[in-house]
PLY file of the C-alpha trace (Angstrom):
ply
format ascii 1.0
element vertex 482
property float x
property float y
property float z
element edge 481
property int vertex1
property int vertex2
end_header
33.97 137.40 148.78
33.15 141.22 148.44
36.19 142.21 149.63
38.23 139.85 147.05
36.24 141.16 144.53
37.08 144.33 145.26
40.85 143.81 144.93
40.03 142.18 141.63
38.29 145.15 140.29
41.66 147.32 141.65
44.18 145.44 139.56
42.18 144.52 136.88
43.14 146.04 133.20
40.99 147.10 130.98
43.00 146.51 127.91
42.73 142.72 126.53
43.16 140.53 129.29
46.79 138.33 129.50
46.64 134.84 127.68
47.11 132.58 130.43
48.99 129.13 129.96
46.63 126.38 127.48
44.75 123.75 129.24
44.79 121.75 126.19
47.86 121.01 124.00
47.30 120.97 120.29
49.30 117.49 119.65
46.82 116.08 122.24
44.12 116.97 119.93
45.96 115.55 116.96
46.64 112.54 118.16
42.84 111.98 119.32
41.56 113.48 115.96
44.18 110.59 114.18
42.63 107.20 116.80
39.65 108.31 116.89
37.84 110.18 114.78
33.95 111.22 115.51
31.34 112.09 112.76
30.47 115.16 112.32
26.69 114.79 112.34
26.87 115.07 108.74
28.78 118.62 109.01
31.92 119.18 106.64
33.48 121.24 108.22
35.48 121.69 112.04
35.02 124.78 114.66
37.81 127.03 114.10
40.67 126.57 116.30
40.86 122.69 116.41
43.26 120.63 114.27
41.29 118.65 111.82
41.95 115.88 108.86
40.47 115.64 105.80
37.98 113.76 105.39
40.52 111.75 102.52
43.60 111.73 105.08
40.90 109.92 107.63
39.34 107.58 104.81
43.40 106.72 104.06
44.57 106.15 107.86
41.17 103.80 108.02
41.52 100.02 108.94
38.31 98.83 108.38
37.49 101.16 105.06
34.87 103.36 106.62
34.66 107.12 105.68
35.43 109.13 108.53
34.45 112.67 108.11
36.67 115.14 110.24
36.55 115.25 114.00
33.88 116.90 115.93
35.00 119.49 118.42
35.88 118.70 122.24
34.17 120.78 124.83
35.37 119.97 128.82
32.37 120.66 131.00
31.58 120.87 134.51
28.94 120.35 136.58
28.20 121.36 140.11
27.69 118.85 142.91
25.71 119.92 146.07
25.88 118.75 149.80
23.08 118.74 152.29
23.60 122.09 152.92
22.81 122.88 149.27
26.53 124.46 148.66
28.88 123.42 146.19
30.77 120.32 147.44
32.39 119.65 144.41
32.15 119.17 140.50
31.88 116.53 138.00
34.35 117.15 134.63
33.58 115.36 131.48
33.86 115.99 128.32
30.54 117.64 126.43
27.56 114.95 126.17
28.18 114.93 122.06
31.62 113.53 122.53
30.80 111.05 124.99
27.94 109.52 123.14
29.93 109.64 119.99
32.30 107.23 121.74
29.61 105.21 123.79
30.61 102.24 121.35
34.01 103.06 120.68
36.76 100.41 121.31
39.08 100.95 125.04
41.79 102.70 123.47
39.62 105.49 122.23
37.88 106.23 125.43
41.57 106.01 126.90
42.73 108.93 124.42
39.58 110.74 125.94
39.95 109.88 129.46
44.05 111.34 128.92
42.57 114.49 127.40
40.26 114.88 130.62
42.93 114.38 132.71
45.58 116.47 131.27
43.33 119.42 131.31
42.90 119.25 135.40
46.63 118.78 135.69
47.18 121.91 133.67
43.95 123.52 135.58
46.15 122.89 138.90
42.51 121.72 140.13
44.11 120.96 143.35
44.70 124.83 144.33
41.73 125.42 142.47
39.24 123.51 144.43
40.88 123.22 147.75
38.44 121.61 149.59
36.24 120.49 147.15
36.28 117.07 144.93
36.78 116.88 141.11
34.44 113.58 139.91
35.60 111.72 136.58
34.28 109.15 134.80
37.03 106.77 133.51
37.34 102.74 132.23
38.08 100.67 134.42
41.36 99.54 132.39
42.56 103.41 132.79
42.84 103.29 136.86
46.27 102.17 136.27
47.20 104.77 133.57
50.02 106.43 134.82
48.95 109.95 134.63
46.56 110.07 137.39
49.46 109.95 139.39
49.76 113.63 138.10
46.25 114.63 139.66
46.52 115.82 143.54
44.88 112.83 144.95
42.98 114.43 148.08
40.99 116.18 145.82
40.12 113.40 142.91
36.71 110.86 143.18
37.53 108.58 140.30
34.96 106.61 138.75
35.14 103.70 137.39
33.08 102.45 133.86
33.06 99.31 132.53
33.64 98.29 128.54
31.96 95.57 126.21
36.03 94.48 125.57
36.82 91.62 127.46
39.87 93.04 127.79
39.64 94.73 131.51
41.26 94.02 134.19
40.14 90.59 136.17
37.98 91.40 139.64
41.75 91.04 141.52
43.82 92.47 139.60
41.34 95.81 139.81
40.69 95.60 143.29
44.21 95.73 143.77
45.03 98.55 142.15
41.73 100.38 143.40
43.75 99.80 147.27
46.95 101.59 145.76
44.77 104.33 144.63
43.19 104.60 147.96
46.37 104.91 149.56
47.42 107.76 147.72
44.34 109.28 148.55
42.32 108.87 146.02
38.90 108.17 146.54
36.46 105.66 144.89
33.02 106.47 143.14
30.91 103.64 142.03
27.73 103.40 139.72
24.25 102.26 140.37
24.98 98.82 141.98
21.73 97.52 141.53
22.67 98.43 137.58
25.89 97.72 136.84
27.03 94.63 139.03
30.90 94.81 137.46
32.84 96.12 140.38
30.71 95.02 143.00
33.37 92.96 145.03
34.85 97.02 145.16
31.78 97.73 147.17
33.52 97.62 150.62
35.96 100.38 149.43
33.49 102.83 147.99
33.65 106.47 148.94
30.22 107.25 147.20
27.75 105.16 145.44
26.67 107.15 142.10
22.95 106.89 140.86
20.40 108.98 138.66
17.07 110.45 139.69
15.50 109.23 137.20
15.72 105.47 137.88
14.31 106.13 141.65
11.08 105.55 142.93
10.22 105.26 146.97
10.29 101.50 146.92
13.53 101.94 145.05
14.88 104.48 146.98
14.53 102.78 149.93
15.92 99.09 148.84
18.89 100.91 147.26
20.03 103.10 150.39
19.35 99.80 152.42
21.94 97.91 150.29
24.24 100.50 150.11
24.19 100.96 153.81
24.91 96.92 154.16
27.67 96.54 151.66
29.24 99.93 151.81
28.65 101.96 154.91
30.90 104.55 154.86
30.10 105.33 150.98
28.23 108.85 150.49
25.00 108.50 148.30
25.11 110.96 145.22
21.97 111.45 142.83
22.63 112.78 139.47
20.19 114.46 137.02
17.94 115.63 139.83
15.20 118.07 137.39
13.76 119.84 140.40
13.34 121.13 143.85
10.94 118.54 144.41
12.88 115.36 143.27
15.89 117.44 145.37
13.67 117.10 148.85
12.73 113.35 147.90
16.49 112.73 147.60
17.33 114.01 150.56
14.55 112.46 152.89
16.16 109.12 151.04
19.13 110.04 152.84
21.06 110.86 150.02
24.31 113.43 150.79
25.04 114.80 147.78
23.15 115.83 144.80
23.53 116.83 140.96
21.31 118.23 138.54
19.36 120.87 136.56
17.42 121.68 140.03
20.82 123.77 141.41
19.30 126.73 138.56
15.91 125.50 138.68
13.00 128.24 139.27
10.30 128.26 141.67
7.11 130.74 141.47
8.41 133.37 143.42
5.57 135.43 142.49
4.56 136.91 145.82
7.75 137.46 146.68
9.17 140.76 146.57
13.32 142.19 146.82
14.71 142.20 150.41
15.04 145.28 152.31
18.99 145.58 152.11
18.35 144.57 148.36
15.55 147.06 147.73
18.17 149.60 149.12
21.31 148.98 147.24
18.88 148.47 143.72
17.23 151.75 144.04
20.95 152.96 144.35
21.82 151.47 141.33
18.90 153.00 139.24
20.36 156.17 140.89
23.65 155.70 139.06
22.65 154.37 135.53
20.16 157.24 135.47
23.44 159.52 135.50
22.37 160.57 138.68
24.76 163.66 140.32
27.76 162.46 142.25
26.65 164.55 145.14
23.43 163.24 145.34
24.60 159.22 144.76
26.73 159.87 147.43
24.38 161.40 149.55
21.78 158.40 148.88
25.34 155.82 150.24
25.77 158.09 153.20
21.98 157.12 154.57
23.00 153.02 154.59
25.57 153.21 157.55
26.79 149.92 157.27
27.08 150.39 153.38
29.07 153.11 153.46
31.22 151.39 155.69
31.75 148.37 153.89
32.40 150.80 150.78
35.36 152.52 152.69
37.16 149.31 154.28
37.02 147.71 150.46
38.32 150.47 149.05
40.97 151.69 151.62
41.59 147.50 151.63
42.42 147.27 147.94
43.64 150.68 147.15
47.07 149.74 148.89
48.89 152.53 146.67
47.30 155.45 148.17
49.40 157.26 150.54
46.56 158.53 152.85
43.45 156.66 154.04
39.90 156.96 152.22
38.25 158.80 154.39
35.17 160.14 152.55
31.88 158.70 150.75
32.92 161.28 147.73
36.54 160.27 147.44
35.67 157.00 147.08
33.29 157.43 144.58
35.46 159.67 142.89
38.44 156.67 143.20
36.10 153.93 141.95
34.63 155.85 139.30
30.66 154.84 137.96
31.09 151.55 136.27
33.67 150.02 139.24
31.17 150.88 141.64
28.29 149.83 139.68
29.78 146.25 139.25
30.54 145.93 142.75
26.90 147.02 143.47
25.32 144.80 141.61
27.29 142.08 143.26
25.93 143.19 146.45
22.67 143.06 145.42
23.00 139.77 144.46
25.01 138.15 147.67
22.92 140.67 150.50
20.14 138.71 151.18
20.79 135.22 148.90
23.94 134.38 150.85
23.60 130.95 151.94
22.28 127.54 150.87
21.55 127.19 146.66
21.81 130.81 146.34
25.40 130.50 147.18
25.88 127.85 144.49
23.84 129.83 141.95
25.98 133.04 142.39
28.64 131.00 141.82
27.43 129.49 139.00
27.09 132.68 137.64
30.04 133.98 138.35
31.44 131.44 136.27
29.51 132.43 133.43
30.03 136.34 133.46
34.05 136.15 134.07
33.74 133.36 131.20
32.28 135.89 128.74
34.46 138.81 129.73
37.10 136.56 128.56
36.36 135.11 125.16
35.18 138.65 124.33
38.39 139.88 125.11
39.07 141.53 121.76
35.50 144.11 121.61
34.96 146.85 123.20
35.21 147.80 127.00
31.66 148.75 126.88
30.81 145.44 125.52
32.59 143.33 127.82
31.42 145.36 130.86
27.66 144.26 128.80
29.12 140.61 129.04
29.71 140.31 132.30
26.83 141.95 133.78
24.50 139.68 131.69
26.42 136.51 132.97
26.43 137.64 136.81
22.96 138.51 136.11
21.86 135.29 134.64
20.34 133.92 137.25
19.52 136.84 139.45
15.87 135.42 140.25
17.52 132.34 141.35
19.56 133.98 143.72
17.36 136.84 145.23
14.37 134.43 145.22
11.99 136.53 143.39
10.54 136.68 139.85
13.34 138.22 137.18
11.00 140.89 136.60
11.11 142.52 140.23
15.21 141.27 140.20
15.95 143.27 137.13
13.75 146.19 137.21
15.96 148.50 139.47
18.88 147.92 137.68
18.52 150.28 134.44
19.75 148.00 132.53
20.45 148.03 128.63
18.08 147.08 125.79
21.06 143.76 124.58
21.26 142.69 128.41
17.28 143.09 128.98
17.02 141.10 125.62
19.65 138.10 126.65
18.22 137.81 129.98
14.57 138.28 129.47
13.73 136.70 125.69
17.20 134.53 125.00
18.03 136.57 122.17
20.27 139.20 120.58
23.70 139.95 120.44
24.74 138.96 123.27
22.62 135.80 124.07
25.38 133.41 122.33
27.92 133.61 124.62
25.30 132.79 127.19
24.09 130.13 125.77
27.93 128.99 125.13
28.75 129.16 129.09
26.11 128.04 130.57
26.48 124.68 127.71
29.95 124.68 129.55
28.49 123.99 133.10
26.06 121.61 131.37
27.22 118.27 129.67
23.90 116.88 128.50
22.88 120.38 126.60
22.34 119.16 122.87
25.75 119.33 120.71
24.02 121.03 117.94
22.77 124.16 120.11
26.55 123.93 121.52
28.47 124.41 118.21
25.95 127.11 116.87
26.28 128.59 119.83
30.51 128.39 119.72
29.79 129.41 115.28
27.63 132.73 116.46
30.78 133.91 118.63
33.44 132.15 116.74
34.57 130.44 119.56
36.49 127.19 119.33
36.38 124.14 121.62
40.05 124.70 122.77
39.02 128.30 123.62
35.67 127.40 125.46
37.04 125.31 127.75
40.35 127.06 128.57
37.99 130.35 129.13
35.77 128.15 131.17
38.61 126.80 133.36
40.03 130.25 134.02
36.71 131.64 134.86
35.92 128.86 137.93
39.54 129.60 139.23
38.60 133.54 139.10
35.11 132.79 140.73
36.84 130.53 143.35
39.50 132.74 144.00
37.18 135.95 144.81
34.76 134.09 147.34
37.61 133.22 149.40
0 1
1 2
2 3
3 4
4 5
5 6
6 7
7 8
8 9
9 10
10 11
11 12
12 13
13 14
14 15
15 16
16 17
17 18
18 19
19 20
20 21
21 22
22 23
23 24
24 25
25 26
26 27
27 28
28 29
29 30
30 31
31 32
32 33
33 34
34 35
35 36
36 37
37 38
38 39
39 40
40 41
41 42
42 43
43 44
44 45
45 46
46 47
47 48
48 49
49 50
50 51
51 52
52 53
53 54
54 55
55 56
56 57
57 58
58 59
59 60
60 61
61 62
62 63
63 64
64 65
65 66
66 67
67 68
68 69
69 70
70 71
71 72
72 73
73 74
74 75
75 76
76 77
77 78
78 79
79 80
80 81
81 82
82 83
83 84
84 85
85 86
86 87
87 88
88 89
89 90
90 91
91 92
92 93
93 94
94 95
95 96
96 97
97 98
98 99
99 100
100 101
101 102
102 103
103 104
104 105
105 106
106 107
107 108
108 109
109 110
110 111
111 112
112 113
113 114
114 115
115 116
116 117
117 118
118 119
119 120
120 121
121 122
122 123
123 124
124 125
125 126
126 127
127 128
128 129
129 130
130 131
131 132
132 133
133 134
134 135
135 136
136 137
137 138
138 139
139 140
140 141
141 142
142 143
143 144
144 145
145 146
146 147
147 148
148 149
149 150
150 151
151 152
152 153
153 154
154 155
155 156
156 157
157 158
158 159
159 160
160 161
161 162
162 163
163 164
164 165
165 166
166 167
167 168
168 169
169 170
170 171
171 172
172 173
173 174
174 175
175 176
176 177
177 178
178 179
179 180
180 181
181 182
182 183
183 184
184 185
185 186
186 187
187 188
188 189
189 190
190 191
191 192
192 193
193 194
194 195
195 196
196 197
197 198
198 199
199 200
200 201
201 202
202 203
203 204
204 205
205 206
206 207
207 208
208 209
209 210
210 211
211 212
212 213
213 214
214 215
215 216
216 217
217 218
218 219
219 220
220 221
221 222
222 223
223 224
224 225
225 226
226 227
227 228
228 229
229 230
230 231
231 232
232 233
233 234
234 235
235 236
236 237
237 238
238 239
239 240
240 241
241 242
242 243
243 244
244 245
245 246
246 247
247 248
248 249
249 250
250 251
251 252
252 253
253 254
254 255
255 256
256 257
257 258
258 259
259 260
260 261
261 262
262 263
263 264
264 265
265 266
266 267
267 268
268 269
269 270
270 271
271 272
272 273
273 274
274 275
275 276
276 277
277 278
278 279
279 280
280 281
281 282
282 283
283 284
284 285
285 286
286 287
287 288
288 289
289 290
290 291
291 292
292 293
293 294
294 295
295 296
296 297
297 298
298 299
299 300
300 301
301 302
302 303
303 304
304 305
305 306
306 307
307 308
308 309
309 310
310 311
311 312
312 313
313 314
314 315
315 316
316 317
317 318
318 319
319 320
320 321
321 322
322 323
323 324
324 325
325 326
326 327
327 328
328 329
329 330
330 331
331 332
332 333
333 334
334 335
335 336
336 337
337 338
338 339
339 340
340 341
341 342
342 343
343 344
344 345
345 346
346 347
347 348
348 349
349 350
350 351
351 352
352 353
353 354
354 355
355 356
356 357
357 358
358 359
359 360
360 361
361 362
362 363
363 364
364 365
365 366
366 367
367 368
368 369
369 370
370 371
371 372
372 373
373 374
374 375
375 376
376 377
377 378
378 379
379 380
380 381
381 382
382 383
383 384
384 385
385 386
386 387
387 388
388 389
389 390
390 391
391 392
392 393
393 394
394 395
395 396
396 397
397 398
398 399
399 400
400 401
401 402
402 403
403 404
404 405
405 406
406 407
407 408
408 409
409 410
410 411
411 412
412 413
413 414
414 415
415 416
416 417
417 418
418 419
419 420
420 421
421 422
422 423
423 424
424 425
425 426
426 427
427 428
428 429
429 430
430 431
431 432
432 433
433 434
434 435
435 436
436 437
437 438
438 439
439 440
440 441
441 442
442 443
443 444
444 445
445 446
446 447
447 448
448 449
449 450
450 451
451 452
452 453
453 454
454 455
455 456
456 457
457 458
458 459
459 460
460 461
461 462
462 463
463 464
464 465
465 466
466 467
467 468
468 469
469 470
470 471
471 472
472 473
473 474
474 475
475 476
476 477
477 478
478 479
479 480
480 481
């Protein structure tokens, strides 16, 4: 991962970073905003950036003579799934909580146009190369299975799940099993809801990949009945638990035999209060006081010389990604001098954070939060170097406790940090706590839709933005832990 990171921090520009190609097309967005358009929660206006009717035009187009006010904005979210080993086996997509509920009672053709929008934006995403090994979960109706742009998605990669409607107009129990087999044949593979709640697809059972449930319908009595019947009707199905709050319900999952898991415990916090920064960790974050205290070159690079191995990594990643150089890097100084203070300082604090959390949900939390900084480096594209460099740093650091295991306090103290990043990561406010709070509602779903849009308001961030950012910021994060 270092090492990719590294080349990143080589090529990278600082001038505004290149527009990359849009996840979303704007007609898509029309044409949902024209079948089916969602109250605003009383709001009369739309988040910049998304194509919105008038609340006349709407009250015009209307068949039943409601007043629709103008669309709400579309977030895509994702949300990590972990496997035994507590690393990230794959993600959910959806779109943002708000939206969904807004269409809980919507008729089939509106959660069609929603289901299209989800699906367009992987195929643009190219979540195949993105992912690789990994699965991308989606919710869709049951009528939608044999919408003809899933054939777009790269099967080996796609776990689609089907929901059922109040519309009587589904497919019958044959006619869906049979086109659940073609999809299975492509490779697709087959999620299925609570079974012992939603009895709908049932006879589909037998072809199941994973049987879908949430924590907080289980009990021990329930547990145990479910993974019985699950193990009877479809035994080669994978159990996944959703909206698992803690560590705890995490371990009671597990000793139920589920294999995958999903929920707010992946960033949960434990009392880590006698624990203190690793060795290797200590080391590296007493180096980085050292350099944010403007400490002499000399002497920085004295302080790099005394961690053997450190040094050594420092001279393979630089000799590895400065290709252009005619001679080798042979020297402590000359790479220092190369990398200048704040390319070294970035790459330090990355250390820090993957030296001693490296495996298990550390590993998915520095993830997760490499997500969030390369997210905010982008949608601030426009300010200031200083700023973004502020950005990023606060999203990488976001959940350094998680990752080194001890309390923020100890995490953070080394680090010199800034007053604004202190601020964002210590109390959740100041200037740069909103585009915080904006990424990490983009790995979250069920965060509230109001705190969502003031968040997107505060940064004047649209939907379409959020989520392309978002997108481009897991592909980035995948690409340097290769």
């Amino acid at each position: 991962m270092l090492k990719a990171f590294f080349d990143w921090l080589f090529r990278r520009q600082q001038a505004t970073p290149p527009a990359s190609p849009r996840l979303t097309n704007p007609q898509d967005f029309a044409q949902l905003n024209r079948d089916a358009p969602l109250r605003a929660g009383g709001s009369a206006g739309t988040a910049p950036g998304l194509p919105a009717r008038t609340a006349s035009s709407a009250t015009d187009d209307s068949t039943d003579g409601t007043d629709h006010t103008p669309a709400m904005v579309t977030y895509l979210c994702r949300e990590a799934v972990l496997g035994r080993d507590q690393r990230i086996a794959g993600y959910q997509f959806m779109l943002h909580e708000g939206t969904r509920n807004r269409i809980r009672n919507s008729s089939r053709r509106v959660h069609h146009l929603y289901a299209e929008i989800l699906v367009r934006n992987l195929v643009r995403a190219d979540i195949g190369r993105l992912l690789g090994h990994r699965f991308a979960a989606i919710e869709v109706p049951d009528s939608f299975l044999s919408h003809p742009c899933l054939a777009n998605l790269p099967a080996r990669n796609i776990v689609l799940i089907p929901t059922p409607h109040s519309e009587a107009s589904g497919p019958d129990p044959t006619e869906l099993a049979q086109t659940v087999a073609r999809l299975r044949q492509a490779g697709f593979r087959l999620g299925l809801l609570d079974p012992m709640l939603i009895d709908d697809f049932s006879a589909l059972l037998p072809q199941a990949d994973m049987v879908i449930v949430r924590s907080p319908a289980l009990d021990a009595a329930l547990g145990l009945r479910l993974t019985r019947f699950v193990a009877d009707a479809s035994p080669q199905a994978r159990l996944l638990v959703r909206d698992l709050p803690s560590l705890e319900d995490f371990r009671f999952a597990y000793k139920m035999g589920a294999s995958l898991f999903q929920g707010p415990f992946i960033t949960g916090r434990e009392d880590w209060s006698e624990r203190d920064l690793g060795p290797n960790t200590l080391r590296i974050a007493t180096l980085i006081g050292r350099l944010r205290s403007n400490g002499d070159a000399r002497e920085i690079a004295a302080l790099l010389k005394e961690d053997g191995a450190l040094s050594l990594r420092l001279l393979r990643y630089v000799n590895s990604a400065a290709n252009a150089q005619t001679k080798p890097i042979a020297s402590i100084e000359h790479a220092f001098a190369l990398l200048g203070e704040e390319r070294l300082y970035r790459w330090l604090v990355l250390l820090a954070c993957s030296t001693d959390g490296n495996s298990g949900r550390a590993a998915a939390a520095l993830e997760t939060a490499l997500v969030r900084a390369r997210m905010m480096e982008l949608l601030a594209a426009e300010k200031s170097t200083t700023e973004r460099e502020s950005l990023f740093l606060l999203g990488l650091l976001s959940l350094a406790d998680v990752i080194m295991q001890v309390p923020l306090d100890k995490a953070l103290a080394p680090l010199a940090l800034t007053t604004e990043v202190r601020a964002a990561l210590q109390e959740g406010e100041g200037p740069l706590y909103p585009l915080l709070e904006l990424a990490i509602a983009c790995e979250r779903g069920d965060l509230e839709p109001e705190r969502m849009q003031q968040a997107a308001e505060r940064c004047a961030v649209s939907a379409e933005q959020a989520s392309l950012s978002h997108m481009q910021a897991l592909s980035w994060a995948l690409e340097v832990q290769q």
